[in-house]
C-alpha positions, -999 to +999 in steps of 0.1 A: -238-196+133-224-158+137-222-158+100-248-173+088-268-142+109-245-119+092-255-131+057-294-134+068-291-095+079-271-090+049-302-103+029-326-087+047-311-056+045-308-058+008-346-065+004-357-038+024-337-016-002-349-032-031-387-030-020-381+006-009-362+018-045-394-004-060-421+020-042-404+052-045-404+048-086-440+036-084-447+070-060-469+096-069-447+128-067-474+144-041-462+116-020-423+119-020-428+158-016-444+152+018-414+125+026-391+151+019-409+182+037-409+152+068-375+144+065-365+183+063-388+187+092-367+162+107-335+176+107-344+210+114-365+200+146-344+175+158-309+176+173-298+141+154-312+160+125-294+190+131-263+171+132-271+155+101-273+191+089-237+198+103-217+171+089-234+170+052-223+203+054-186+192+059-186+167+033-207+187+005-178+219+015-146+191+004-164+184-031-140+205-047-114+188-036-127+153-043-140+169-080-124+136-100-139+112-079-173+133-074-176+138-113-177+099-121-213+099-096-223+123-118-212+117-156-224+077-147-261+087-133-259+112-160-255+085-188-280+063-173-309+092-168-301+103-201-307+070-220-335+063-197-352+096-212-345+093-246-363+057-242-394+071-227-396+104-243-396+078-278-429+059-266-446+096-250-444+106-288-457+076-305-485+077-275-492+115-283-491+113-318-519+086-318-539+100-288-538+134-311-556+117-339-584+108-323-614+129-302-643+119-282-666+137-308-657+116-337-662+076-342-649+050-363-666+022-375-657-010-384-666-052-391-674-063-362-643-084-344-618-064-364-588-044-339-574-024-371-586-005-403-567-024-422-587-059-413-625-042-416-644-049-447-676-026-451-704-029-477-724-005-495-756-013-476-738-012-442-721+021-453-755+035-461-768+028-429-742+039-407-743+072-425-781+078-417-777+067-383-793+097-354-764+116-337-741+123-369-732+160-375-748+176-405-730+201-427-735+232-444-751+215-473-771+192-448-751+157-455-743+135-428-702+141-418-696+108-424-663+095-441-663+062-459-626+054-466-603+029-475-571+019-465-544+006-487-504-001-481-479+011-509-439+009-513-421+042-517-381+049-517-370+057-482-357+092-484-324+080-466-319+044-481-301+034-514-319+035-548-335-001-542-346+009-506-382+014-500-408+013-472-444+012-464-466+042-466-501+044-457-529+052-482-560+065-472-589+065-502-614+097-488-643+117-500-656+150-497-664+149-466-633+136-450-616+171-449-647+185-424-644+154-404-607+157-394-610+198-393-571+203-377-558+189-415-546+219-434-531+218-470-498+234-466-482+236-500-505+232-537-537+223-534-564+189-529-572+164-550-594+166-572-624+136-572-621+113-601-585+124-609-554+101-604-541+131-577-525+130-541-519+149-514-491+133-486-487+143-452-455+161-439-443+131-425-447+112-452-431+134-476-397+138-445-398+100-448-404+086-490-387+107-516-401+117-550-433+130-529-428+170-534-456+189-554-453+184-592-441+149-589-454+119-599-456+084-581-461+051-587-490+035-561-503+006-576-497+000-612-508+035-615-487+068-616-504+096-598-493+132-594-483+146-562-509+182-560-502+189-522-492+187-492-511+184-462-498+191-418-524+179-391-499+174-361-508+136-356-507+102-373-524+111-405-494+134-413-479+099-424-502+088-450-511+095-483-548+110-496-566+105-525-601+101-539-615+065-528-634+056-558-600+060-578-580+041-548-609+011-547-606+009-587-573+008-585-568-019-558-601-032-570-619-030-537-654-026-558-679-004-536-666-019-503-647+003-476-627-003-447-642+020-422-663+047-418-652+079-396-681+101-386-684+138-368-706+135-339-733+162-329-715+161-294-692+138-273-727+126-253-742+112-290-720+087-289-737+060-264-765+067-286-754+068-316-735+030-308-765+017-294-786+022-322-759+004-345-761-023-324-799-032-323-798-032-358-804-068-367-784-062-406-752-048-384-727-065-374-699-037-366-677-021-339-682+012-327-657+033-308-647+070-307-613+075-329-601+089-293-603+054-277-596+037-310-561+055-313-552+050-277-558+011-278-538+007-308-508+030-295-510+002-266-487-023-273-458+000-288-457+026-262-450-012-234-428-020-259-410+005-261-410+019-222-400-020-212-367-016-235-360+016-217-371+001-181-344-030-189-316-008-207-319+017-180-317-009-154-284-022-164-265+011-170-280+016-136-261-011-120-232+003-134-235+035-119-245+022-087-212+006-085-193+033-097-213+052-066-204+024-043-168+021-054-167+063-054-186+065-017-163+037-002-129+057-011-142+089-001-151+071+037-116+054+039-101+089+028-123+110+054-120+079+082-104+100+110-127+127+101-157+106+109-140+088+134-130+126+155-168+135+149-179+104+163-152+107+196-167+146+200-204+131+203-216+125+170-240+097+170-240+069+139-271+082+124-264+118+112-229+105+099-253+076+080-275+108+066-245+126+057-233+102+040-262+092+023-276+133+013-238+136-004-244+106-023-279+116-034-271+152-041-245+139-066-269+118-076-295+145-084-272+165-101-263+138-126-296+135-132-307+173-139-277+171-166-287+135-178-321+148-181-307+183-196-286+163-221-314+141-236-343+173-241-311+193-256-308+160-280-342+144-283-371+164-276-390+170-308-366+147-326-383+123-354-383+094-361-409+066-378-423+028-369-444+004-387-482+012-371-509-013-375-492-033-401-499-007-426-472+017-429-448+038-414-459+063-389-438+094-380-434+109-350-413+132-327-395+126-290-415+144-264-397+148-234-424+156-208-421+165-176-436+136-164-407+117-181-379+141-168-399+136-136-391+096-140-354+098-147-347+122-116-363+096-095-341+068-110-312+090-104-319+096-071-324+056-062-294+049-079-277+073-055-302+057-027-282+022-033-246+040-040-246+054-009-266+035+018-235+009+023-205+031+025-228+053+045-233+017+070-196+011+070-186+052+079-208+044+107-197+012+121-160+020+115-144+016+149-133+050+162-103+036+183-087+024+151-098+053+127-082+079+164-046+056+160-041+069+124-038+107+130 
């Protein structure tokens, strides 16, 4: 019976922990800022917590000492937090890249029922309305900024694969008006296509990730070569397609008259319920109508889980790791420093500031292996690039971001792996039995 209510407690206790570690990840940081201001309150208020105070001191002065032991807390957090980023710093870019394509003053529009570019078929007649519809910007020469394009997939040598590697690159067919739709694209090297001509202009990230795609060069898309005229930088996911004139790219893949969507500049953000109502009532229409803003962010969805669920379960197993490295660290530091506990304990310490002491050494090892994880992977990763397959279409490139936010995630994983490490050897330094600890002096 005695052990059966050992192992219950045992369970309990390990359930609590779990639940707790569960809520402080999911915890705003407003929210563990006033836990810790308590808890600080705590110790300096309190005469437990000033004894807390006393004997952390102790044990973080004797961290030279133990540096070998110490250093595997930290290098093993370190490791951990340092994957963990690198993970979640991968789907931040993707995220941003595609959230940086789109704005709340532009829409796309597409067949109705269709998620992606790539599945929406648009007609002339259908492209002639939408471009007449109320709440579309006008330009200088008083046409509608309205971009009917189309969207095509072609193979290209991978600039680091062998001579019969190749990927898939995006191809956007465009029109005059595409350039004053998406203002933030600049050409950075030649010049643009010219309409009617068998030119292209690539995106920086296109021409990092496909060889043969410098200016002067020509490229086979289609059964057609084209020459490479320019190259164009506009900080988000067009950067990894290709441009060129859309009645040459429709001949070519013999599309006819028919686009895939139409992108329009908006007189302001507020047109926009307006401007999707009127598309609606219209009895020849049968479209979908969103801003690019909400269009890029759906469609960045299901990569950025992906990705961010691989970190989550990578992360969690090194974590495991490290929390027994902690536990196996924590226990040989309280057998070494048992008659030390135990004299503190004889003089009129109580059991719960040697638990806290225990514990804050733990957790400060803890947070310094992840400030140097963390370190580690925005020294290694931030801005780094790297390319996926978006929308079925082609490759899309984009950098690491290492946010704060993310940085902000892996210190509170270090910190619960610490939590774990160091709430059981901090149990047994407290229920050591002083009269056996006193006989070993």
């Amino acid at each position: 019976m005695g052990k059966f209510k050992s192992f219950a407690r045992g369970l309990g206790l390990f359930l609590v922990v779990i639940l707790g570690v569960a809520v402080w990840l999911v915890s705003p940081w407003f929210v563990l800022l006033a836990l810790a201001l308590a808890f600080a309150a705590w110790m300096v208020a309190t005469r437990r917590g000033q004894q807390s105070a006393s004997v952390t001191q102790i044990g973080v002065s004797t961290l030279r000492q133990r540096f070998g032991s110490s250093s595997v807390i930290v290098f093993g957090i370190a490791g951990v937090v340092a994957v963990l980023v690198a993970m979640l710093a991968m789907a931040e870019g993707y995220r941003e890249t595609l959230r940086a394509s789109g704005s709340d003053d532009t829409v796309l529009v597409l067949r109705g029922a269709s998620s992606a570019e790539v599945m929406s078929t648009l007609d002339n007649a259908a492209i002639q309305v939408i471009e007449q519809t109320p709440g579309i910007a006008k330009g200088s020469d008083g046409r509608p900024l309205a971009s009917a394009e189309t969207v095509v997939a072609a193979n290209l040598p991978v600039s680091n694969g062998g001579p019969d590697d190749t990927g898939s690159v995006q191809v956007r067919g465009v029109g005059p008006q595409a350039w004053q739709v998406r203002p933030n694209l600049k050409i950075t090297q030649g010049r643009k296509f010219e309409p009617g001509r068998r030119e292209i202009v690539v995106g920086s990230g296109a021409q990092r990730q496909f060889r043969g795609l410098d200016v002067g060069k020509q490229v086979r898309i289609g059964s057609d070569m084209w020459n490479v005229v320019g190259v164009f930088h506009a900080g988000d996911a067009n950067d990894s397609e290709i441009w060129a004139d859309a009645e040459i790219i429709a001949a070519t893949y013999r599309r006819g008259s028919t686009r895939n969507s139409v992108v329009a500049k908006l007189e302001n953000p507020q047109a926009f319920k307006a401007f999707k109502a009127t598309l609606a009532a219209d009895p020849r229409m049968e479209v979908e109508t969103q801003t690019t803003l909400d269009y890029f962010s759906k469609q960045s969805e299901g990569m950025t889980k992906v990705i961010r669920i691989i970190g989550m379960i990578v992360g969690a197993i090194m974590a495991i790791g490290a929390v027994f490295g902690a536990l196996n660290t924590m226990f040989a530091t309280v057998a070494t420093r048992a008659r030390e506990i135990a004299t503190l304990r004889a003089i009129g310490f109580r059991s719960v500031p040697v638990v806290i002491a225990v514990m804050l050494e733990t957790m400060l090892l803890a947070l310094l292996g992840g400030l140097v994880g963390g370190a580690l992977a925005w020294l290694v990763f931030n801005g780094y690039t790297a390319s996926t397959i978006a929308g079925g279409v082609g490759q899309l490139t984009f950098a690491f971001k290492v946010s704060p936010d993310v940085l902000w995630t892996g210190v509170k994983w270090a910190l619960a792996i610490g939590f774990i490490g160091g709430l059981f050897p901090a149990l047994r330094a407290a229920q050591m039995p002083v009269t056996d600890a006193l006989r070993s002096l």
